[in-house]
C-alpha positions in Angstrom: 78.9 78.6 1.7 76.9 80.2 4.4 77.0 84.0 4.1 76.2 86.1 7.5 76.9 89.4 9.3 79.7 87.9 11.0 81.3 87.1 7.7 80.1 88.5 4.8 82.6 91.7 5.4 85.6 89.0 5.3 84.2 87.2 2.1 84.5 91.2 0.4 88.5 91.2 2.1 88.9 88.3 0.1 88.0 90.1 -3.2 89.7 93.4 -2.1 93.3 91.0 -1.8 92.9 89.0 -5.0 92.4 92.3 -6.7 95.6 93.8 -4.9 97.3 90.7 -5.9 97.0 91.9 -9.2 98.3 95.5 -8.8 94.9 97.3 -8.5 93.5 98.6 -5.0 89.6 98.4 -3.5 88.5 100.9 -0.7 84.9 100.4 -0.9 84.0 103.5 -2.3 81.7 104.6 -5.0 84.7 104.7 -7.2 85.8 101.2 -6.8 83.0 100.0 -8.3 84.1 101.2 -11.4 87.4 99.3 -11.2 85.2 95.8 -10.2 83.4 96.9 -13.8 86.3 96.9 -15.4 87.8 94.1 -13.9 84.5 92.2 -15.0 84.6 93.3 -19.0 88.6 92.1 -19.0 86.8 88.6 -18.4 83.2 89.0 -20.3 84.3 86.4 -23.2 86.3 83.6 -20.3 82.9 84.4 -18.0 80.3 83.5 -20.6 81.9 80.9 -22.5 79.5 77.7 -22.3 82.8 76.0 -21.4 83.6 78.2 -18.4 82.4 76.0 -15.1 79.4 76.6 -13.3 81.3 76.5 -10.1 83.9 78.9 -11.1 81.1 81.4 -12.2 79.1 80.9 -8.9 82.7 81.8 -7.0 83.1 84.9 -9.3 79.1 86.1 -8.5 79.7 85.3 -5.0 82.7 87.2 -4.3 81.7 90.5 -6.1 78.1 90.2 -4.9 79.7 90.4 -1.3 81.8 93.3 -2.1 79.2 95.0 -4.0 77.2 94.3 -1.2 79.2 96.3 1.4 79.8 99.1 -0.6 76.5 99.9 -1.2 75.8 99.0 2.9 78.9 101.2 3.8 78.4 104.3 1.2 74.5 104.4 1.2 73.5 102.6 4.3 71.9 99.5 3.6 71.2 96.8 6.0 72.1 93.4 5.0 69.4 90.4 5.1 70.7 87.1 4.9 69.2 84.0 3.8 69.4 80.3 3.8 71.4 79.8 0.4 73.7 83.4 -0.5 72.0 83.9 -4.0 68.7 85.5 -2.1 70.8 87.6 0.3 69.8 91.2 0.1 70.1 94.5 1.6 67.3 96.7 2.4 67.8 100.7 2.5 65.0 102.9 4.1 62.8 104.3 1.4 59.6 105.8 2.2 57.2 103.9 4.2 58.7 100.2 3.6 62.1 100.4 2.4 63.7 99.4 -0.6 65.3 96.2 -1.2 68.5 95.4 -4.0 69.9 92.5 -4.4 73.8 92.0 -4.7 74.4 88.7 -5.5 71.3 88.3 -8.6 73.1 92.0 -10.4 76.7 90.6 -10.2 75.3 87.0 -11.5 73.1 89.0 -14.3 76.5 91.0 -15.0 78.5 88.1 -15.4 76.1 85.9 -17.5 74.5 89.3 -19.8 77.7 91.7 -19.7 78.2 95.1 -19.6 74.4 95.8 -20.3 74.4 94.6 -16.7 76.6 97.3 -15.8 77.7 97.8 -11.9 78.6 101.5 -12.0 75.0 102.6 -13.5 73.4 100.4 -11.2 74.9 102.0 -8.2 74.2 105.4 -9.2 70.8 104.4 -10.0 70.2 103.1 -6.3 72.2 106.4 -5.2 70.0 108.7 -6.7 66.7 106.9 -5.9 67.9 106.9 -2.5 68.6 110.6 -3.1 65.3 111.7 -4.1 63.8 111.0 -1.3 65.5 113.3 0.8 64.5 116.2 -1.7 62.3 118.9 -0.2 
């Protein structure tokens, strides 16, 4: 898949309807990272299950790494940087003299593979108050 501005917003959608599909709502908000958490630790066991396809794992770390992605662009204003192969995609926050970059895609695949030690919700709050600190007097 080739991930880009021009569709990485659309690849989130996708999430944001499969998730409606099952009675639950995303608004890119802080909050609704909590609810792709708990989404996540329904399917720890199916997710790490040596049977459970490579390919199916890769669609599942895709997908949320997208959404994650542009929640943390829209609520804390990163700036996505794409790459050749989706996996290394990033987004880059200004932070001092030379930024501070996160990766979306390598948290949601650590999430799914490592479970809830990996959680989403701390690690958002972690980048939020980082990102906070530096606006401190």
């Amino acid at each position: 898949m080739t991930l880009d501005e021009t569709n990485v917003a659309d690849y989130a959608e996708t999430l944001v309807l499969q998730v409606r599909g099952g009675g639950r709502e995303l608004d890119y908000s802080e909050a609704s990272v909590a609810v792709v958490e708990e989404l996540l630790r329904v399917s720890d066991d199916l997710l790490q299950a040596e049977n459970f396809p490579e390919a199916q794992r890769n669609l599942v770390v895709f997908y949320n790494g997208c959404y994650l992605g542009e929640v943390m662009a829209r609520t804390l204003g990163g700036t996505w940087r794409f790459t050749p192969n989706w996996f290394d995609a990033s987004l880059v926050f200004a932070y001092g003299e030379g930024g501070l970059q996160v990766s979306p895609f390598q948290k949601v695949h650590r999430r799914v593979t490592e479970g809830p030690t990996q959680d989403l919700v701390a690690y958002y709050q972690g980048l939020r108050d980082r990102l906070a600190e530096q606006d401190l007097p």
